[in-house]
C-alpha positions in Angstrom: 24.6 21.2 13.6 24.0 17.6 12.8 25.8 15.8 10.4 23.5 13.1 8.1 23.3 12.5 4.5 20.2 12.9 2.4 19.0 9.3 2.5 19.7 9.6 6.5 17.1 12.7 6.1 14.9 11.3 3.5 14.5 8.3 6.4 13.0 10.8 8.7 10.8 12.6 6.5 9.3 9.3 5.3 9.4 8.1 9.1 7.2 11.6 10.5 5.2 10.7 7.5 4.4 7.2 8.6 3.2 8.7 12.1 0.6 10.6 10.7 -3.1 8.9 11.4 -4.7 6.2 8.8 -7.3 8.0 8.8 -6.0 11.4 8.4 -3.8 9.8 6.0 -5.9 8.6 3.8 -7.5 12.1 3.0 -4.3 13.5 1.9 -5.2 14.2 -2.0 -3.1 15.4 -4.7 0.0 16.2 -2.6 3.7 15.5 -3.0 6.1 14.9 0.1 10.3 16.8 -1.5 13.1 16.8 0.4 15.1 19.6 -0.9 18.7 21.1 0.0 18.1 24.5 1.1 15.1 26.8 0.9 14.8 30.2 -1.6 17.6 32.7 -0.1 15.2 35.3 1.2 14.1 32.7 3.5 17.4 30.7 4.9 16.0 29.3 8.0 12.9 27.6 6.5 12.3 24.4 7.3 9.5 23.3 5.5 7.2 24.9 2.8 3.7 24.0 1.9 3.0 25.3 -1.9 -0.9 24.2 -3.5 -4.4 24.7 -2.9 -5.7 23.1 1.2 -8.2 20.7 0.9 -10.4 23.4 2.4 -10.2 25.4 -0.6 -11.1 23.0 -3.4 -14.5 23.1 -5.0 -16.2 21.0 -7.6 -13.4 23.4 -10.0 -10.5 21.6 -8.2 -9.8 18.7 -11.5 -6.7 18.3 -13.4 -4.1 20.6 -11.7 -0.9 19.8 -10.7 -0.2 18.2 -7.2 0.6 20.5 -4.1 4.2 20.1 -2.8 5.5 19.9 1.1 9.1 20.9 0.7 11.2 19.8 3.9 14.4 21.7 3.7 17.3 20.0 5.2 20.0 22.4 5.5 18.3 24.7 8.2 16.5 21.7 9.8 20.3 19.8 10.1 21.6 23.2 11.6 19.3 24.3 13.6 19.5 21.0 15.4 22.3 20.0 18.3 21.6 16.2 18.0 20.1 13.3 16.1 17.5 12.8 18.3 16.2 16.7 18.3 16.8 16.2 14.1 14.1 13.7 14.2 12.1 15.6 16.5 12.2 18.7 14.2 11.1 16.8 11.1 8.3 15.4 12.4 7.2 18.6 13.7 7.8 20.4 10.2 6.2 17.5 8.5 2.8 17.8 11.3 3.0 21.2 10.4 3.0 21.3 6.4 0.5 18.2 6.1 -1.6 20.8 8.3 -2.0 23.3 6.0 -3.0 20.7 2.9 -5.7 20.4 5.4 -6.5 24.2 5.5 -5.1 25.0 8.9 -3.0 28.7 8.9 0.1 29.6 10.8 -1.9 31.3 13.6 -3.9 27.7 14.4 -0.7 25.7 14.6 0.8 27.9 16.7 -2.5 28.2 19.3 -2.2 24.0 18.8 1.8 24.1 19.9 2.9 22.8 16.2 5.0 25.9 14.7 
């Protein structure tokens, strides 16, 4: 387990974010980047959580709602991890992997690309 504290992991998060392509970037829509504590119990080693509607879902409907939320849970990402350096690895990997679904891409395609 790695020891940080939650501006340490709020770094990283906002870090993995920073990575992303300009370009890919700049087509994120409506869509909120939490750090939280710990996930829901009935699923303790989450890492990260993608909750709203992908951009490949939205129609001329898609006005006024609520923005979708990337949770990155740091509990299981800091235990799950041996070192600092895998820590920051892991985030960026969750973070790659929830900003892939707000673009529409499903569990099966990030793990056939290497990112789950």
């Amino acid at each position: 387990m790695v020891e940080m504290t939650r501006d340490e992991f709020e770094a990283l998060v906002s870090d993995a974010l920073d990575q992303i392509p300009s370009q890919l970037a700049a087509m994120m829509d409506n869509v909120a980047v939490f750090v939280e504590d710990e996930p829901d119990p009935a699923t303790p080693d989450l890492l990260g959580l993608y909750e709203g509607i992908p951009l490949t879902e939205r129609g001329e409907w898609y006005a006024g709602v609520l923005p979708d939320r990337i949770l990155i849970y740091m509990g299981p990402t800091l235990r799950h991890c041996d070192s600092r350096e895998q820590a920051v690895e892991e985030v960026r990997i969750t973070v790659i992997h929830e900003v892939a679904h707000h673009f529409g891409f499903d569990d099966d395609e990030l793990h056939e690309l290497g990112w789950s």
